[in-house]
C-alpha positions in Angstrom: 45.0 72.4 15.4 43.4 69.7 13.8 39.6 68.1 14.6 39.9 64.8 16.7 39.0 62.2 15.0 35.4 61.6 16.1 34.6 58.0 18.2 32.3 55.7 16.3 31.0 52.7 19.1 29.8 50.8 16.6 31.9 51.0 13.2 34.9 48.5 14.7 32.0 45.7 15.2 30.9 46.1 11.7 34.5 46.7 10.2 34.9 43.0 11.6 31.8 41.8 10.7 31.9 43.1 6.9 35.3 40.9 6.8 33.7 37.7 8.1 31.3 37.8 5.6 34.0 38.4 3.0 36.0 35.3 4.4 33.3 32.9 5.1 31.5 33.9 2.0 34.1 33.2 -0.7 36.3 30.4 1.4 33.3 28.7 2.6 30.0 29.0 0.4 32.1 29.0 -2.9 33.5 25.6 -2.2 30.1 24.0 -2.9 27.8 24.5 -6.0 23.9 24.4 -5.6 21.6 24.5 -7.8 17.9 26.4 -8.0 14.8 26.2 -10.6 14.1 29.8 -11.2 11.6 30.9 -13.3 12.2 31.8 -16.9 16.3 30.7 -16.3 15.0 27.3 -15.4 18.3 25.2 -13.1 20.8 27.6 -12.3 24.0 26.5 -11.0 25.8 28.6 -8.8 28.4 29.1 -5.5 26.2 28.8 -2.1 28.9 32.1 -1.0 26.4 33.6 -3.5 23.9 33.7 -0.8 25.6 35.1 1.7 28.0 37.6 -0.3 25.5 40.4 -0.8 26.0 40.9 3.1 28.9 42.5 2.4 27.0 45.4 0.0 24.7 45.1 3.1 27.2 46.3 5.4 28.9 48.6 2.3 25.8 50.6 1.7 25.0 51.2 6.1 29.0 52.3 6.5 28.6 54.6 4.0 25.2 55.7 4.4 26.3 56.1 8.2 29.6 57.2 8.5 30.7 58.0 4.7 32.5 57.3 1.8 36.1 57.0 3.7 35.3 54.8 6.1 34.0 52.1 3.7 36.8 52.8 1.8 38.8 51.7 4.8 36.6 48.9 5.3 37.3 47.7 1.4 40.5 48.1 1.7 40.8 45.6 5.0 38.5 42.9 2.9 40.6 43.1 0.0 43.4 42.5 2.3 42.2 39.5 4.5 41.0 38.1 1.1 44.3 38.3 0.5 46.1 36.7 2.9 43.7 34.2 3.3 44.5 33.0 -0.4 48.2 33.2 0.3 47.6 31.0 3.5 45.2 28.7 1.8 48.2 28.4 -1.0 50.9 27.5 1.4 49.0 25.7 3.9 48.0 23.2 1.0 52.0 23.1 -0.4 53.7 22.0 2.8 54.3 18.4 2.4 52.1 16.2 4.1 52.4 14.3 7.0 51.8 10.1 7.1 49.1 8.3 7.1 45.7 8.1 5.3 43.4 10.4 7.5 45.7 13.2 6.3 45.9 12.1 3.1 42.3 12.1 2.9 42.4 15.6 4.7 44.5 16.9 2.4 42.8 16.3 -0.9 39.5 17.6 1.1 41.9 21.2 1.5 42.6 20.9 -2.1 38.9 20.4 -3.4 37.6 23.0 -0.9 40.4 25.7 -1.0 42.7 24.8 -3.9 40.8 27.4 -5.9 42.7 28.5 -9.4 44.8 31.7 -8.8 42.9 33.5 -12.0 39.5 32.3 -9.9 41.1 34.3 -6.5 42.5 37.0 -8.4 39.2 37.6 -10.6 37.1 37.1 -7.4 39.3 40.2 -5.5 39.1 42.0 -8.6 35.3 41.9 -9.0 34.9 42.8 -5.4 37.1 45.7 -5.4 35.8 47.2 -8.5 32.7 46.0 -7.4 32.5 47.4 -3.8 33.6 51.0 -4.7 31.5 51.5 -7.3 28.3 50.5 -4.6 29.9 53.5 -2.0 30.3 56.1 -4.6 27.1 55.4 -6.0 25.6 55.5 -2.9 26.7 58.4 -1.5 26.6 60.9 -4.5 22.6 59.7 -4.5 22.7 60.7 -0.7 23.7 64.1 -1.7 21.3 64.7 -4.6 18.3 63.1 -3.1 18.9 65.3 0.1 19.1 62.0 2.5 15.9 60.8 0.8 14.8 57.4 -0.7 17.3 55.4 1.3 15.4 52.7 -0.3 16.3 54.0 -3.8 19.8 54.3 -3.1 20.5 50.9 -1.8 18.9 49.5 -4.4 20.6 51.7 -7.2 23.7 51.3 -5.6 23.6 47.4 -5.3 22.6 47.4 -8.8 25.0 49.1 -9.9 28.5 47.3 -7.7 27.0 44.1 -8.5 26.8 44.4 -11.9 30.1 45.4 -11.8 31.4 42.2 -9.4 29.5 39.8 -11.3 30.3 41.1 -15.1 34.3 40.9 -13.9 34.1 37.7 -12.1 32.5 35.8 -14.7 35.0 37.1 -17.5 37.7 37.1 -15.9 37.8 33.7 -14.1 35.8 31.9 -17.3 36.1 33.5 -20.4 38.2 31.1 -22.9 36.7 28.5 -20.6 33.2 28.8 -20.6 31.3 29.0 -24.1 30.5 32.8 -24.1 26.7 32.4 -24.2 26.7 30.2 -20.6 29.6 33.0 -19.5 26.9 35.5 -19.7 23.9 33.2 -18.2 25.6 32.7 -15.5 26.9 36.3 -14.8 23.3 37.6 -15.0 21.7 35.0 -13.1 24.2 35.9 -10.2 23.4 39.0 -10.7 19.7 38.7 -10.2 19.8 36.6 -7.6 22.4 39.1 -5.5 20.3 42.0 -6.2 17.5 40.2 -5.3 18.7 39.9 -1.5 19.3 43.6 -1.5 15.1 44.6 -2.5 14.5 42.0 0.2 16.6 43.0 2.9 15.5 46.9 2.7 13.7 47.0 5.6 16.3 45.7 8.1 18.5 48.6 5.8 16.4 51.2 7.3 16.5 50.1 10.9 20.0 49.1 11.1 20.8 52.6 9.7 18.2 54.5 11.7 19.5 52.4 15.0 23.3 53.7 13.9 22.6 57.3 13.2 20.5 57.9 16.3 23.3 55.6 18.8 26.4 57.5 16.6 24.9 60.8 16.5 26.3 60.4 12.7 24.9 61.1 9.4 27.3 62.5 6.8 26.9 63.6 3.8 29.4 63.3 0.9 29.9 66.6 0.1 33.6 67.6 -0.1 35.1 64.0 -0.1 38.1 62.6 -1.8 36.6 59.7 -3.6 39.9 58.1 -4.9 40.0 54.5 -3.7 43.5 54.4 -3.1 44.1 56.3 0.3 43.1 54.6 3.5 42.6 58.2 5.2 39.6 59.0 7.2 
């Protein structure tokens, strides 16, 4: 007889909540580009989702540290798939003809600006975040295992680090090289990349309470030890 699957109260609020993020973050924020005087890089152009994206390695790094590997896995997989949809949706909702009249003629070309996104721009954003977002649990959780449960602050970090170099090296390639001159390909990239691993450092405290609230309200805190870690099973 097989182990029941143990009751989590709080992983179906942040299941949800990782996916909003994802949404808002890349069909909202990305629609408008802002721009900050940093020093050293001087004006930097970039997506205002940028600023709210690095939630979503927020709530990667508590599932896993939490409740494990699988059950971010589970929680990647249901991003990548609203992301999905919601670029298929976006696609046919702009294609159906429009109806008369100038207010949603006007409307329309305001869906086309903010949502008419490139399919090599959707299809390298889910491909950065995928690659991107798995690399940040399994980093995350093998440092859980050889630091003994120690240094969360060193593993969210170094995990971050580590899936947003990933995200933001593919992104940037993949949606602008051929584009882009190489040179501003790669200041861009790794002023995104500062500036999401920047949120990370800064949001380390909340990390630890958030986690300590979870593990002590779950009962939970799992170690990596035998896991699976392909990313293509949706298993628990």
């Amino acid at each position: 007889m097989t182990n029941p699957r143990p009751h989590h109260r709080y992983y179906d609020l942040l299941l949800a909540s990782f996916v909003v993020v994802l949404l808002c973050s890349n069909f909202i924020g990305a629609g408008k580009a802002a721009e900050v005087d940093l020093p050293y890089f001087g004006k930097v152009v970039f997506g205002a989702g940028i600023l709210f994206f690095p939630i979503s390695y927020f709530f990667g790094d508590i599932l896993t540290e939490v409740y494990g590997y699988s059950y971010d896995r589970r929680a990647v997989w249901a991003g990548f798939a609203a992301l999905a949809f919601a670029a298929i949706m976006a696609q046919i909702a702009i294609a159906l003809p429009v109806a008369p009249g100038s207010y949603m003629a006007s409307y329309q070309q305001g869906m086309e600006v903010v949502f008419g996104n490139s399919w090599r721009v959707v299809l390298a954003s889910m491909t950065a975040f995928w690659f991107g977002s798995f690399a940040n649990s399994y980093v995350l959780a093998k440092l859980k295992v050889w630091t003994g449960g120690r240094f969360l602050w060193l593993r969210a970090i170094g995990s971050t680090a580590v899936g947003e170099l990933i995200d933001s090296s593919l992104f940037y390639v993949l949606a602008f090289y051929g584009i882009w001159p190489i040179n501003e390909v790669i200041a861009v990239a790794l002023a995104q990349y500062i500036l999401k691993t920047s949120w990370e450092v800064l949001a380390t405290p909340l990390t630890y309470q958030v986690v300590s609230y979870l593990k002590r309200k779950e009962n939970q805190d799992y170690y990596d030890i035998h896991t699976n870690f392909t990313p293509f099973r949706l298993k628990v």
